[in-house]
N, C-alpha and C positions, 0 to 999 in steps of 0.2 A: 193459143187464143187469137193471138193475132192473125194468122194465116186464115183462121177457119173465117175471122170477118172480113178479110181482103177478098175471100173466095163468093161469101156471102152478097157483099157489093157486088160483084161481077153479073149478080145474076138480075139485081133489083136497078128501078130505073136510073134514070141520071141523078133526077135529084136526091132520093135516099141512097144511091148509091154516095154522095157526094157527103151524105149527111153521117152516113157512119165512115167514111174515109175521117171524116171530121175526129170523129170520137176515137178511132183507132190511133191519128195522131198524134191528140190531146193526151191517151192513155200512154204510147211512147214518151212523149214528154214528163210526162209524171213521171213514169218508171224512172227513165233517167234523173229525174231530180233526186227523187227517191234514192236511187243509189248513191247521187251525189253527195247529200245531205248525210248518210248513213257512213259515208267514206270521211267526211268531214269530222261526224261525231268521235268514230275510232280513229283519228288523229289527233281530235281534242283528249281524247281518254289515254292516251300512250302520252301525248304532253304534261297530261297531268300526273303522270304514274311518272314521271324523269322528274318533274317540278318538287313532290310528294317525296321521292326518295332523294334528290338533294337537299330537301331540308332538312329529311330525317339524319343524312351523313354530315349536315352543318349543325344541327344541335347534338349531338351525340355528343364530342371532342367538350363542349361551354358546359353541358349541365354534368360529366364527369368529373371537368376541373373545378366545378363549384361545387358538388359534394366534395372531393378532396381538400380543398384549399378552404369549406366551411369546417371540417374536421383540425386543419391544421390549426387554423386561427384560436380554433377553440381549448386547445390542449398546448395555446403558446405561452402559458405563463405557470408552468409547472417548474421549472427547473432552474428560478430566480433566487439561484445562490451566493453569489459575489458579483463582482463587477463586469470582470468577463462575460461570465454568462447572460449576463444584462446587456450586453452589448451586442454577442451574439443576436439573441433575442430582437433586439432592437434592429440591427440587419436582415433578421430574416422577416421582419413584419415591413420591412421597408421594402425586400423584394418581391413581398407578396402586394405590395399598394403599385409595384410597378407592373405587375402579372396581371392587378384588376383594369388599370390602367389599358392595357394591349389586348385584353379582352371588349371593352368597348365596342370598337370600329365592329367587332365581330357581332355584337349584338342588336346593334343597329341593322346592319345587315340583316340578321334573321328577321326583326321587326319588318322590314321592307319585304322578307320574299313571303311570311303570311301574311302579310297586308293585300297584296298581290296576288294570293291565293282564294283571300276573301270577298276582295270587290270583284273578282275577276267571276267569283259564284260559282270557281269548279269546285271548291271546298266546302267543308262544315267549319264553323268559327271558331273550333277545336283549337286548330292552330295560332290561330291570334290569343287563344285563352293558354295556349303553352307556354309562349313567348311573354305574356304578360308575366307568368310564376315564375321563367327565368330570370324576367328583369327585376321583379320584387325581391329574389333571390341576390340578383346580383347587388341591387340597393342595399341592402340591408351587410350583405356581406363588407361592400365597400363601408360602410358606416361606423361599422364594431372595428373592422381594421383599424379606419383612422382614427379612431375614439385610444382603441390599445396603444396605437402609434403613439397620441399624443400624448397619453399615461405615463408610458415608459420612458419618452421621451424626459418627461419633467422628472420620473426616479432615476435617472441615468444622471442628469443633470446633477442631482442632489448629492446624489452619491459622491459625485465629482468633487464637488462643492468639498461634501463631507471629508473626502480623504485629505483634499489642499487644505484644507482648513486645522483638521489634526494635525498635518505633517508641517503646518506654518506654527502650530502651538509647539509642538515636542520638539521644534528647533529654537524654538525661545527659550522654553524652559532647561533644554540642553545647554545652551550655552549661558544661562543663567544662572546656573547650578555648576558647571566648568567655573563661573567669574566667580563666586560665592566662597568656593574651594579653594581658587587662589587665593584668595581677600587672609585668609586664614593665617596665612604664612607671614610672620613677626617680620617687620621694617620700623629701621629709625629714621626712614628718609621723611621728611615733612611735605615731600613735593607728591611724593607718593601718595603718603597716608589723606593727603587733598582731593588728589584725582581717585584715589577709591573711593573717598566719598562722594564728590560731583556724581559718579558709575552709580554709586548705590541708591541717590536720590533721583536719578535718572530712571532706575529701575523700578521704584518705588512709586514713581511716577504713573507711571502705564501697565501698573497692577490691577489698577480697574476697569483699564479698559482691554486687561486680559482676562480678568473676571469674566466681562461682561461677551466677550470670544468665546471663553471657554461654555458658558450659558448657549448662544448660540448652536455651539459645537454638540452640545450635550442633546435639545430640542431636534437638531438637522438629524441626529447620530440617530436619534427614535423613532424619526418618521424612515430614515432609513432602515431601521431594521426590521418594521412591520411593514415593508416590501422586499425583506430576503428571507429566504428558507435555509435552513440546514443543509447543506451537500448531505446528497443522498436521501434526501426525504423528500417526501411528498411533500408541494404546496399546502398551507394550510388555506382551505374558504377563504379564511378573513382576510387572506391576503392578496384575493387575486384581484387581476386588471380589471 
């Protein structure tokens, strides 16, 4: 097209020759912008197709480990049968607030590269509404973690409580029932038959305020046990975190 009007000019005078020299210009101009512009586009569309697939390879790994890790949380208070196990338990909810913890940086991150995606206008706001359910996802998951954490924390606590507590009683009453035994055994000595008495009013003494222990011991012992299951059974409902 072009030639047949360079040739066309040749033949018409100067000034319409001048006038479509003009246009034939004009028209090369264009074309190359044209191209230009067209070679720009399929740059932006390869950039967004590299942008597009690194996000999809950045959210893959976050929203895999938060279905698994919302599974795990969820089936963490099945098998709260003794104290060990409680413990267990309680380490592995701590590893898992440290897991949610180092997943962070990474979420923020995602938040930034569809943010980026969406002002930038090569996107649909898809992206931003992915990473919003991831982070709602992650909220919520972080939430129920620390809430169990703190649960478990206070029945581990108690339990503790509970065992020192028993095991400071049945050494009292141990060796309360050893002195009582002795006591038993016939002396004519009067220094003696003194100092077992001083002992026995001594003991006599702080019978209420082992009562009132063993009261204690008995309310701790119950709230403890409607947070342990049976070895080998299933949690019951009523008992979970």
């Amino acid at each position: 097209m072009l030639s047949k009007a360079e040739l066309l000019s040749s033949l018409l005078t100067r000034e319409k020759a001048e006038g479509v020299q003009a246009k034939v210009t004009m028209a090369k101009e264009d074309w190359k912008n044209f191209h230009s512009n067209l070679h720009q586009k399929e740059s932006a569309l390869e950039n967004l197709k590299i942008q597009m697939k690194d996000f999809e390879v950045s959210v893959e790994p976050v929203q895999s480990w938060l279905s698994k890790t919302e599974k795990l949380v969820q089936e963490s208070s099945n098998r709260l049968y003794d104290m060990a196990a409680k413990r267990r338990e309680q380490q592995k909810l701590q590893s898992v607030l440290e897991e949610i913890q180092y997943y962070e940086p990474q979420l923020h991150r995602l938040k930034e590269k569809a943010r980026q995606l969406w002002e930038g206008q090569a996107a649909s706001k898809s992206f931003v509404h992915r990473v919003s359910q991831l982070s709602s996802q992650y909220l919520a998951l972080s939430n129920v973690t620390k809430e169990k954490v703190s649960r478990l924390d206070r029945i581990v606590a108690e339990h503790n409580q509970f065992s020192l507590g028993i095991k400071d009683l049945q050494d009292w009453m141990t060796d309360a029932v050893h002195m009582l035994d002795s006591y038993c055994l016939p002396t004519s000595d009067k220094s003696v038959l003194d100092s077992r008495m001083l002992k026995l009013e001594a003991l006599l003494s702080v019978k209420q305020e082992k009562e009132i222990q063993m009261k204690m011991i008995v309310s701790r012992g119950e709230y403890v046990l409607q947070n342990t299951a049976p070895e080998g059974m299933p949690f019951n409902s009523s008992y979970r975190l």
